[in-house]
N, C-alpha and C positions, 0 to 999 in steps of 0.2 A: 298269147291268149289261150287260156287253157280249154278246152276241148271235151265234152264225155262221147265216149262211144261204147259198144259192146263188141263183145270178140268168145271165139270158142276157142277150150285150149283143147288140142288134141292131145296134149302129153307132153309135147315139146316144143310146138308153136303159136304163138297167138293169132289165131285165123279172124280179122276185122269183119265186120261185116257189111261194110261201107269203104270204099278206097279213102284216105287219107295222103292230104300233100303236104309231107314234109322235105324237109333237103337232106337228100342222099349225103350218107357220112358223116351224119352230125349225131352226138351222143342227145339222148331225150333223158327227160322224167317219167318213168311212169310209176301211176298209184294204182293199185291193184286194190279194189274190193269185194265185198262177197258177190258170189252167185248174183245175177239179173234172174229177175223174177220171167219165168217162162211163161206162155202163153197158158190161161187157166183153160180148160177145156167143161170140167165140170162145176154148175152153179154154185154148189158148195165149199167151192174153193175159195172162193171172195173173201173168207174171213182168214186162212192161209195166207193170200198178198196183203190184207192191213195188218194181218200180224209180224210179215217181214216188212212192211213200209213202218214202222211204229217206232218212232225215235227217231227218224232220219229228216224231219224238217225241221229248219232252225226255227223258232218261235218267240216271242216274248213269254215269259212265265203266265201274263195273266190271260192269253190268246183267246181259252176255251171261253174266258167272261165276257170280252170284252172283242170278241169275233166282229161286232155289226162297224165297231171303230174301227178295226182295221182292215176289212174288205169295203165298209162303203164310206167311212171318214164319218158317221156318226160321233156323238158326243161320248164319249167316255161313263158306262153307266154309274163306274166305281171312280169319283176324282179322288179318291180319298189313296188310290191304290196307285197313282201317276209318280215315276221314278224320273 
């Protein structure tokens, strides 16, 4: 079951930041992605983390119209646009 965690690499090792139980001497997968967004400290940073979150949730194309359909099961405003 696959897993996300965060980790700092010091250079040469991935330091977790959470213990993990896997079985000793077994080869793993791992995917490596960019940078985890760091704790913002200043207000004006907020638009820095939705400029690095931006593209990263999978969506239906027409999501932004059609938002009340698929968080509360409303009707579909656009049927004409139903795939």
């Amino acid at each position: 079951m696959p897993k996300t965690l965060t980790a700092i690499y010091d250079g040469q090792h991935l330091l977790l930041d959470e213990p993990l139980a896997l079985e000793p001497n077994r080869r793993y997968i791992i995917t490596v992605q960019g940078p985890a967004i760091e704790r913002v400290d200043e207000p004006n940073d907020a638009w820095k983390v939705l400029e690095a979150l931006q593209g990263t949730v999978d969506a239906p194309p027409d999501w932004a119209v059609e938002h009340d359909h698929y968080l509360y099961g409303l009707p579909n405003r656009r049927p004409d646009t139903i795939k």
